[in-house]
N, CA, C and O atoms as a printed pandas DataFrame, in Angstrom:
     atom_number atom_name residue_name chain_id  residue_number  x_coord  y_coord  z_coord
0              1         N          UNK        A               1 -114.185  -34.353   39.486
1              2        CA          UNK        A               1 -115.090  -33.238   39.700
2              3         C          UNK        A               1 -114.348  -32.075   40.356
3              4         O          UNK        A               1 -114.419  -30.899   39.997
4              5         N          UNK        A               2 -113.632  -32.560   41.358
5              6        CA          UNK        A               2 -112.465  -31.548   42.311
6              7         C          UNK        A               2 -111.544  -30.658   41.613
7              8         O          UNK        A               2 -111.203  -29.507   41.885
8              9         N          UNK        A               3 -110.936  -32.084   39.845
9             10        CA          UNK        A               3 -110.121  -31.156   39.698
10            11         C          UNK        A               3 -110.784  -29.919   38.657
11            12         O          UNK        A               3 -110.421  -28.768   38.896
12            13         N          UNK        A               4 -111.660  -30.131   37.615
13            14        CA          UNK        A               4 -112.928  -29.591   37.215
14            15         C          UNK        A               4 -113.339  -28.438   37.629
15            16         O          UNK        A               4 -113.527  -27.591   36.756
16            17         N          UNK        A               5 -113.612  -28.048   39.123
17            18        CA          UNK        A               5 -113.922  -27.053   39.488
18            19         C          UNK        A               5 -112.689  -25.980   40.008
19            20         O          UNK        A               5 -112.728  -24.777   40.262
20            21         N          UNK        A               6 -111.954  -26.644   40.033
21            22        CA          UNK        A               6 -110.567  -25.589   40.523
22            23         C          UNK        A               6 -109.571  -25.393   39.459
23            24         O          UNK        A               6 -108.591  -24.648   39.455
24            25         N          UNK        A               7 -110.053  -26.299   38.448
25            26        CA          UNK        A               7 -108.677  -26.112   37.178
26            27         C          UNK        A               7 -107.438  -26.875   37.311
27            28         O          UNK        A               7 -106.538  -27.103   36.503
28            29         N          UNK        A               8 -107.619  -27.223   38.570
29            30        CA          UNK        A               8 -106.569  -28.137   39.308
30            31         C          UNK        A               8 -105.925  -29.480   38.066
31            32         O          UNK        A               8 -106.924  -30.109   37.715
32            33         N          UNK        A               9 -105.314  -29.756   37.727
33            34        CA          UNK        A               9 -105.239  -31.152   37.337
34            35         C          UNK        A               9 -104.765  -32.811   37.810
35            36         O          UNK        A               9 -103.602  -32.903   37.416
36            37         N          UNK        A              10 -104.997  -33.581   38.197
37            38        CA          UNK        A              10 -104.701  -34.654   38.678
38            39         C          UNK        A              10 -103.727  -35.159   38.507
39            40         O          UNK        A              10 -103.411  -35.509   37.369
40            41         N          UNK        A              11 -102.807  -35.397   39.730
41            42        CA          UNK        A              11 -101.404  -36.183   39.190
42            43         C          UNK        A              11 -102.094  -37.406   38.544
43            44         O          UNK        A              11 -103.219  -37.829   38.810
44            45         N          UNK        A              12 -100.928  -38.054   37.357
45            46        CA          UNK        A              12 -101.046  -39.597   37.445
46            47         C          UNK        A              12 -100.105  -40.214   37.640
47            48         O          UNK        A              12  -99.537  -40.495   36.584
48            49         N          UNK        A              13  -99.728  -40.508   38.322
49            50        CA          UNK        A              13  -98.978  -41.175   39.859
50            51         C          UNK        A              13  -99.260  -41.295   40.886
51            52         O          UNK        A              13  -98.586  -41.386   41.912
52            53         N          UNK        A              14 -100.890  -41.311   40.599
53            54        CA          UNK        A              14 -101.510  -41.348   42.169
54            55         C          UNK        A              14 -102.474  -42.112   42.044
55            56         O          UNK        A              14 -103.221  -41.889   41.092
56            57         N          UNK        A              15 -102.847  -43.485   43.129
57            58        CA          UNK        A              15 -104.004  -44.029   43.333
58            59         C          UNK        A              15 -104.437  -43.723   44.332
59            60         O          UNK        A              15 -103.797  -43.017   45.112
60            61         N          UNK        A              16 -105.561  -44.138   44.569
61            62        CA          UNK        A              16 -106.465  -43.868   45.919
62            63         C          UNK        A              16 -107.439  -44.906   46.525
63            64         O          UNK        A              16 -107.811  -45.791   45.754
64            65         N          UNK        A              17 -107.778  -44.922   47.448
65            66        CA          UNK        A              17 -108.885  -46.022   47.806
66            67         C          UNK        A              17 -110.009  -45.676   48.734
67            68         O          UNK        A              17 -109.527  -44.884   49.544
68            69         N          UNK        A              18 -110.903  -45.822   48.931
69            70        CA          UNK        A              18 -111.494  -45.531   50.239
70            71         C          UNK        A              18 -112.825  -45.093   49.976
71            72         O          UNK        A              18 -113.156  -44.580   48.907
72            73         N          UNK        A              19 -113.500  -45.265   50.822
73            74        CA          UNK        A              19 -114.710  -44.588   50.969
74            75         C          UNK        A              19 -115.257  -43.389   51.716
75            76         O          UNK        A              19 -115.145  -43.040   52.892
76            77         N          UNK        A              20 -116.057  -42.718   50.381
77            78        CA          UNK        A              20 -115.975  -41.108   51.195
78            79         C          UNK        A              20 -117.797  -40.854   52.141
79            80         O          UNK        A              20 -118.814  -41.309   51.617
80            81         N          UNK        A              21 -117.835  -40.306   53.116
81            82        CA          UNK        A              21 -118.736  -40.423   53.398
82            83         C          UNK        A              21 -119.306  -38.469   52.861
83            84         O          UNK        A              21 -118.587  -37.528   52.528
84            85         N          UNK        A              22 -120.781  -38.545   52.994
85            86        CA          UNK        A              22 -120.500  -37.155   52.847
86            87         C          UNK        A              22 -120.315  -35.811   53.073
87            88         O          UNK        A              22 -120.419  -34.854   52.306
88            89         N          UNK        A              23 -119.972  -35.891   54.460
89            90        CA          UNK        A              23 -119.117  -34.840   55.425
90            91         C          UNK        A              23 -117.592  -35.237   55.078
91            92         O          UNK        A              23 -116.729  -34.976   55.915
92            93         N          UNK        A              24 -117.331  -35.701   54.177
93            94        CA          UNK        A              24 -115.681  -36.163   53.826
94            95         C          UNK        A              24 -115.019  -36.528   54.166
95            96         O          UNK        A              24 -113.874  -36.148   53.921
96            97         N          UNK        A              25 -115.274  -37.418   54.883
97            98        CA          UNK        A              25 -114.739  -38.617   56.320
98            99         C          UNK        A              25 -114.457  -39.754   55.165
99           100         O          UNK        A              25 -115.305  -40.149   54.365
100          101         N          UNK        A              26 -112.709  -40.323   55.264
101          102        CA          UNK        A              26 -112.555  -41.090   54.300
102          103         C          UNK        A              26 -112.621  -42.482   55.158
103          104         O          UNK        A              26 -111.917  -42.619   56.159
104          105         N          UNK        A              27 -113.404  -43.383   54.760
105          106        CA          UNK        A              27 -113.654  -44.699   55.729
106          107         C          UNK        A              27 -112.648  -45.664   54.843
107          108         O          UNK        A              27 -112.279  -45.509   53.679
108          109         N          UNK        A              28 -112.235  -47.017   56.057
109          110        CA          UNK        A              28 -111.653  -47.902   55.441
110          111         C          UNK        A              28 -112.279  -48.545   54.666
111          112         O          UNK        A              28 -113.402  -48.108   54.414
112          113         N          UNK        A              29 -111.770  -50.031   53.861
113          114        CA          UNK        A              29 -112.107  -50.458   52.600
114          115         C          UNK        A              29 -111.648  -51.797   53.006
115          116         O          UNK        A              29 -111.187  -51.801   54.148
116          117         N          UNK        A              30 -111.640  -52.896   52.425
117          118        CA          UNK        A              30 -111.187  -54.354   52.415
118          119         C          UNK        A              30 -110.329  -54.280   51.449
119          120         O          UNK        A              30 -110.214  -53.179   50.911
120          121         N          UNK        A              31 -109.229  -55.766   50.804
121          122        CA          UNK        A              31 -109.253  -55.852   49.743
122          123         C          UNK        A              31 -107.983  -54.686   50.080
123          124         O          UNK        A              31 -108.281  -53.686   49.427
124          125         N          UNK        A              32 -106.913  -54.479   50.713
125          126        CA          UNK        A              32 -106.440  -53.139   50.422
126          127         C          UNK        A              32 -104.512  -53.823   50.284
127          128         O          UNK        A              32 -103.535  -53.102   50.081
128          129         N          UNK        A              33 -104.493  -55.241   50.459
129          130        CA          UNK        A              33 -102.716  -55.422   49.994
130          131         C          UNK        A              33 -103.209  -56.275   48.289
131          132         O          UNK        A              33 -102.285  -56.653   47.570
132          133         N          UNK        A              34 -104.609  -56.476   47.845
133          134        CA          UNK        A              34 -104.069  -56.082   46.545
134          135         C          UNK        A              34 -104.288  -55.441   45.614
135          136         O          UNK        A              34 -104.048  -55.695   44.434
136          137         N          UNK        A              35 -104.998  -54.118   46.302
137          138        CA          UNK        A              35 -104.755  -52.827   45.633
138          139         C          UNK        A              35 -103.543  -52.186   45.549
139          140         O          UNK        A              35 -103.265  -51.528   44.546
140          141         N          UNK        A              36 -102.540  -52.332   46.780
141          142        CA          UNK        A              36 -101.390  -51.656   46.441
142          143         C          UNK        A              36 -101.037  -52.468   45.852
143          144         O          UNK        A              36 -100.270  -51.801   45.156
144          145         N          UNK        A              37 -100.906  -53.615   45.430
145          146        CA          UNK        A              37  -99.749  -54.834   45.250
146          147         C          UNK        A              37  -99.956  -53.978   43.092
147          148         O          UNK        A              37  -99.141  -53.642   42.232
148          149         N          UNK        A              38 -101.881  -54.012   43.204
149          150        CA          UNK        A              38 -101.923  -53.477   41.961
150          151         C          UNK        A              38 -101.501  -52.307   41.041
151          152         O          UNK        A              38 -101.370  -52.274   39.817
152          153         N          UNK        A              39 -101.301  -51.223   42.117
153          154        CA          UNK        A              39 -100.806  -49.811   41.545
154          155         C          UNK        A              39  -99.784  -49.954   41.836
155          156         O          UNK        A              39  -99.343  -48.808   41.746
156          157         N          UNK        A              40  -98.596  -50.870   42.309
157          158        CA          UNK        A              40  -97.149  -50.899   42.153
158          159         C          UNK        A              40  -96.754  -51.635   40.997
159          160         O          UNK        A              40  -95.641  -51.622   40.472
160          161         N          UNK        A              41  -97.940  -52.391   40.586
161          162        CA          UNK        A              41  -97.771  -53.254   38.861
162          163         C          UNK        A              41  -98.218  -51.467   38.147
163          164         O          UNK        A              41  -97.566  -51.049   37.190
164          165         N          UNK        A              42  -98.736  -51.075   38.429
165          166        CA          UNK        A              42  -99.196  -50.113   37.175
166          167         C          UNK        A              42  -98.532  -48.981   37.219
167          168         O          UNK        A              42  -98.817  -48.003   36.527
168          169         N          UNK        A              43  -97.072  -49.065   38.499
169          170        CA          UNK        A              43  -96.207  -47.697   38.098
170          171         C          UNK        A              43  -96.634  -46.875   38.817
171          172         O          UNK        A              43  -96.150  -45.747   38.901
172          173         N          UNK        A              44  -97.707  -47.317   39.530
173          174        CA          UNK        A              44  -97.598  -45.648   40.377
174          175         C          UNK        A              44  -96.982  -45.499   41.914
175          176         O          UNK        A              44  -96.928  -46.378   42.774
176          177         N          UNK        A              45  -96.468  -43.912   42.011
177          178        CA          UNK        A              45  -95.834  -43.809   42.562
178          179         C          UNK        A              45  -96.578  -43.454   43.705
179          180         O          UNK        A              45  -96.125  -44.385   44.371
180          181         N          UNK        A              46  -97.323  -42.903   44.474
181          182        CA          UNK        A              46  -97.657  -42.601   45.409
182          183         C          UNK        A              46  -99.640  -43.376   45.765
183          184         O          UNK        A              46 -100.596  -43.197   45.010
184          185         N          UNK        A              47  -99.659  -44.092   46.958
185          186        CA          UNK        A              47 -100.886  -44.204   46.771
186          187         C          UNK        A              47 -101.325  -44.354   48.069
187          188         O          UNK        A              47 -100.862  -45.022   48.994
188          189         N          UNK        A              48 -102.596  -43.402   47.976
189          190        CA          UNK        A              48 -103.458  -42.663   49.481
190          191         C          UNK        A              48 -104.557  -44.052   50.269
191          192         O          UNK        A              48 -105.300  -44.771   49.601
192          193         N          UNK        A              49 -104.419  -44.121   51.491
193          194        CA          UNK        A              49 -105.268  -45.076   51.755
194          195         C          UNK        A              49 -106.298  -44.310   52.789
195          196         O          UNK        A              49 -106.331  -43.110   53.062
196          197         N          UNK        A              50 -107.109  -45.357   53.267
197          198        CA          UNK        A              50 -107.205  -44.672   55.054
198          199         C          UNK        A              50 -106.639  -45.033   55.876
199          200         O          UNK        A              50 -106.221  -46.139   56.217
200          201         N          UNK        A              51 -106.577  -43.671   56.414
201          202        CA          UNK        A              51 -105.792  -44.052   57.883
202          203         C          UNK        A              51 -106.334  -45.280   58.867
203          204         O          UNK        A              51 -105.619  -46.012   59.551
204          205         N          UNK        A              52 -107.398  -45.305   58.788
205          206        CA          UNK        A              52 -108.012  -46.309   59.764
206          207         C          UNK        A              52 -107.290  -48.041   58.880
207          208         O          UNK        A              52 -107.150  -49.050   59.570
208          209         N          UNK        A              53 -107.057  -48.037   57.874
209          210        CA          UNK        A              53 -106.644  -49.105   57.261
210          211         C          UNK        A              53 -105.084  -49.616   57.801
211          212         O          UNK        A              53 -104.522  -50.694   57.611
212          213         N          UNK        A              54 -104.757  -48.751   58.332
213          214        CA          UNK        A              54 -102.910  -48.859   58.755
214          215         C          UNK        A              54 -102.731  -49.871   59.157
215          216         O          UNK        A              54 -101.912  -50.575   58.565
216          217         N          UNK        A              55 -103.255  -50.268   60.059
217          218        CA          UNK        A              55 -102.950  -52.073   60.435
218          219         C          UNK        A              55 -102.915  -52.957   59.300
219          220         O          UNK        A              55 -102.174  -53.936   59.396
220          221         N          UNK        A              56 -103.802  -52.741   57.886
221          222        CA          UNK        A              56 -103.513  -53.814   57.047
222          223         C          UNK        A              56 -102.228  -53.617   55.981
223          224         O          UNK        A              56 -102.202  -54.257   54.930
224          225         N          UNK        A              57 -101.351  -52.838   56.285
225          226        CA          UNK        A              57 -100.083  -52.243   55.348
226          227         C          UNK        A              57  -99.484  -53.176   56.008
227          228         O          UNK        A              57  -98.436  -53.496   55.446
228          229         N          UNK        A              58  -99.746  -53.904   57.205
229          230        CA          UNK        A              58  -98.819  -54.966   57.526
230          231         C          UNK        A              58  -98.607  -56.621   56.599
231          232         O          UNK        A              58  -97.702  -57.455   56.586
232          233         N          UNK        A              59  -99.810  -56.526   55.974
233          234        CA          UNK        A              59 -100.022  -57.884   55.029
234          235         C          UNK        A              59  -99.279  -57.481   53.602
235          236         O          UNK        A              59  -98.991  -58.310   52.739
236          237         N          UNK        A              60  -99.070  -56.327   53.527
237          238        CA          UNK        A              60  -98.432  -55.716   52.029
238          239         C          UNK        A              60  -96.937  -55.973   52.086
239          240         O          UNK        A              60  -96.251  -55.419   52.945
240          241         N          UNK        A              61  -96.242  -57.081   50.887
241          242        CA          UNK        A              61  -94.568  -56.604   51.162
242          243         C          UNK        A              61  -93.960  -55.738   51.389
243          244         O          UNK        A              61  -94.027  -54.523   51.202
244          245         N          UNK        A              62  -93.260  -56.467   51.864
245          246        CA          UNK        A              62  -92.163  -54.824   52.283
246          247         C          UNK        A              62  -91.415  -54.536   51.249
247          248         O          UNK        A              62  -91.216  -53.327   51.370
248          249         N          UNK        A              63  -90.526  -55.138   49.690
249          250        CA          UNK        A              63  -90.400  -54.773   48.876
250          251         C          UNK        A              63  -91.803  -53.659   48.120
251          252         O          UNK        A              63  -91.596  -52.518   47.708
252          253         N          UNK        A              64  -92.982  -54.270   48.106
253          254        CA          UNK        A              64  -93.810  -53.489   47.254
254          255         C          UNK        A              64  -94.044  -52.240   48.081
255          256         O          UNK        A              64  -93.918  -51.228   47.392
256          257         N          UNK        A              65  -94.330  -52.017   49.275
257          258        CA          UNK        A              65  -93.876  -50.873   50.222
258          259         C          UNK        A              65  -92.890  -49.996   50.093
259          260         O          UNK        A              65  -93.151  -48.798   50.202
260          261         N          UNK        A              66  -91.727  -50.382   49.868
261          262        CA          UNK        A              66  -90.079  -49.909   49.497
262          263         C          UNK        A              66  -90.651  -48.698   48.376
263          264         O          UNK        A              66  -90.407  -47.491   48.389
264          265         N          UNK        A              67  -91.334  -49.335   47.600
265          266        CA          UNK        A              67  -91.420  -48.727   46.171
266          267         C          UNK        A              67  -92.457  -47.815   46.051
267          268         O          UNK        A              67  -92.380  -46.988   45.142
268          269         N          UNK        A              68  -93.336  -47.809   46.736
269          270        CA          UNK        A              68  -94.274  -46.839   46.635
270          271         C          UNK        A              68  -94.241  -45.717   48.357
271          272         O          UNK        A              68  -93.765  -45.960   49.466
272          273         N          UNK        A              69  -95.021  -44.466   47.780
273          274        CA          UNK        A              69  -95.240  -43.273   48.780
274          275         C          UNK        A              69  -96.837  -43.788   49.236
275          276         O          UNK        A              69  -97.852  -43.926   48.552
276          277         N          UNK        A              70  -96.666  -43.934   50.214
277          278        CA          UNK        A              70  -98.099  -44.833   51.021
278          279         C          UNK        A              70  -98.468  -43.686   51.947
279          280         O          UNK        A              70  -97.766  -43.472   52.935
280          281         N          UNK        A              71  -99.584  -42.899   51.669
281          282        CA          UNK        A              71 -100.105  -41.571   52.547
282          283         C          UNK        A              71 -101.214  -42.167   53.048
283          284         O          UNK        A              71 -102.008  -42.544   52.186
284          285         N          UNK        A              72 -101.523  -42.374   54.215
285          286        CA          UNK        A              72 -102.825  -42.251   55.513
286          287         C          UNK        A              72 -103.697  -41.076   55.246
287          288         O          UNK        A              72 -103.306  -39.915   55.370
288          289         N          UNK        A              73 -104.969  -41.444   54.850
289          290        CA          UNK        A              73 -105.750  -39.952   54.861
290          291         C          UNK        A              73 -107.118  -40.230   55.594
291          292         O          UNK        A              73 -107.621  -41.296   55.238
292          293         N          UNK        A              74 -107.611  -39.749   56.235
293          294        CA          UNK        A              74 -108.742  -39.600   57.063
294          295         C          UNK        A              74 -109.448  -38.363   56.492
295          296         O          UNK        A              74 -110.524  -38.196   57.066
296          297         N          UNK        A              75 -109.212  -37.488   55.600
297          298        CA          UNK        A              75 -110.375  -36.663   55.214
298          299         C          UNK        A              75 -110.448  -36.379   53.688
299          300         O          UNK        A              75 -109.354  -36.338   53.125
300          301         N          UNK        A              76 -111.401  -36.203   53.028
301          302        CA          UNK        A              76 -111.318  -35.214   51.971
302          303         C          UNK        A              76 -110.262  -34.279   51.141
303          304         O          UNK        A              76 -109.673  -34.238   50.060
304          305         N          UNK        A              77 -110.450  -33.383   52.663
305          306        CA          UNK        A              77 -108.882  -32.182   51.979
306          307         C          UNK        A              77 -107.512  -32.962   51.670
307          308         O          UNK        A              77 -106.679  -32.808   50.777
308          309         N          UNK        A              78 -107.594  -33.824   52.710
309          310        CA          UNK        A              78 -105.877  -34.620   52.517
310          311         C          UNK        A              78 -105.938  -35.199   51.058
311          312         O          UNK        A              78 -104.936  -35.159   50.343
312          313         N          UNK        A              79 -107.157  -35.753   50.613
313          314        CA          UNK        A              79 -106.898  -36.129   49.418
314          315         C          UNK        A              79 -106.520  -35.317   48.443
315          316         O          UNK        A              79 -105.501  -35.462   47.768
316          317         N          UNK        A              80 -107.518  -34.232   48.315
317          318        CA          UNK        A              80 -107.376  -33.352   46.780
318          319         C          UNK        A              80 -106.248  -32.296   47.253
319          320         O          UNK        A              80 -105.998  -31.474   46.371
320          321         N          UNK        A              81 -105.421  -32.112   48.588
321          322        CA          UNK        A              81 -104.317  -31.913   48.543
322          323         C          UNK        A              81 -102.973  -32.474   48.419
323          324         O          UNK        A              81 -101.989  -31.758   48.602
324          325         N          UNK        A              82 -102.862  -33.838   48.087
325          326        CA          UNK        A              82 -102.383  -34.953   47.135
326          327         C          UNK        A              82 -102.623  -35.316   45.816
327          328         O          UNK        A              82 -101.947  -36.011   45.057
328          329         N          UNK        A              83 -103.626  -34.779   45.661
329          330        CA          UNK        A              83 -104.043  -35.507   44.337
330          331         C          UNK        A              83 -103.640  -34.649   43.243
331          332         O          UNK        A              83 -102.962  -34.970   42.266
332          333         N          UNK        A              84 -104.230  -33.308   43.574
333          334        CA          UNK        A              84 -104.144  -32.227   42.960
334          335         C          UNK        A              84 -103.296  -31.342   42.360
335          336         O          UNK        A              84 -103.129  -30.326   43.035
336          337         N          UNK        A              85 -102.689  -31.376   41.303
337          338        CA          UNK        A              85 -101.358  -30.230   40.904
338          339         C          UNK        A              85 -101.480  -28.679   41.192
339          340         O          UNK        A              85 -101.671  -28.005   40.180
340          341         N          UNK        A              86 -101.415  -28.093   42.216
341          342        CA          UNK        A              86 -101.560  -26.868   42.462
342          343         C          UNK        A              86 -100.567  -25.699   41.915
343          344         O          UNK        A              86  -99.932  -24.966   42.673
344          345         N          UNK        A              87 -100.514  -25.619   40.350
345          346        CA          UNK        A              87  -99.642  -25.060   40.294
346          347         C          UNK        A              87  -99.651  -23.621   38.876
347          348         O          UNK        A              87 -100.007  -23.564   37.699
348          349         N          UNK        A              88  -99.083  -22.737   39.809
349          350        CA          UNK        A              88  -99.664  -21.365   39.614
350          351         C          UNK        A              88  -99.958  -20.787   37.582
351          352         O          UNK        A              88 -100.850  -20.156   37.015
352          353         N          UNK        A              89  -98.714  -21.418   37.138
353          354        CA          UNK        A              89  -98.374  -21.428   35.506
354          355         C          UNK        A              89 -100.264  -21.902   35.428
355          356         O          UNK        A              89 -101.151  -21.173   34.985
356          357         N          UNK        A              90 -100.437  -23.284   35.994
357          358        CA          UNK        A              90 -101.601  -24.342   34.964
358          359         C          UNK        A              90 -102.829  -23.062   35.172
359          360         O          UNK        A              90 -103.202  -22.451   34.171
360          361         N          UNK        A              91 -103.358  -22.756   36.435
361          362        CA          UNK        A              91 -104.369  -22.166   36.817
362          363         C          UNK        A              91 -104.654  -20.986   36.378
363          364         O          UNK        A              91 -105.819  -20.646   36.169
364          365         N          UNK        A              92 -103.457  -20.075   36.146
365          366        CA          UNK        A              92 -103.753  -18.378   35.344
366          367         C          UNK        A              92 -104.213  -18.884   33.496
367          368         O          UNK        A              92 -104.907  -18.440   32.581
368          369         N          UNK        A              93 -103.586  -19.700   33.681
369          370        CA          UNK        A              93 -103.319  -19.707   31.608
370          371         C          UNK        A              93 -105.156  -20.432   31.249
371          372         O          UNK        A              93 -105.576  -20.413   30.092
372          373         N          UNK        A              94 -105.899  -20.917   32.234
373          374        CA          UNK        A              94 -107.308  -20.873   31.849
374          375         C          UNK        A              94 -108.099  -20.071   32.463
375          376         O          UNK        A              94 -109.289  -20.019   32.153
């Protein structure tokens, strides 16, 4: 929808997890070493959690860690300023 309204387009190299509340408070989630364990099978390179989740990156290998960009996000903006290709060429040409 985010990228939709801004023209923005979505990396794909990016997963995400979490729950958004709707003041955009990203809450933790369960279930979160084999979600990464899963988007390091599916190639992707960077993937956003919550911050409040940080203690469970300790149950995740440290090889499958090695390999991926693991970002802490606690809000909204942090996401669709990750997620988002902000880039000047994509946005004039529509």
């Amino acid at each position: 929808l985010a990228s939709a309204l801004t023209k923005c387009p979505v990396r794909h190299d990016i997963a995400m997890t979490g729950e958004i509340t709707l003041r955009g408070r990203v809450l933790p989630i369960g279930g979160l070493k084999e979600k990464i364990v899963a988007a390091n099978r599916a190639r992707i390179k960077t993937v956003l959690i919550p911050a409040e989740n940080k203690r469970d990156l300790e149950d995740v290998p440290e090889t499958v860690k090695k390999k991926l960009n693991i970002v802490l996000v606690s809000h909204m903006d942090e996401v669709l300023d990750q997620a988002l290709i902000k880039d000047d060429r994509i946005t004039k040409e529509k």
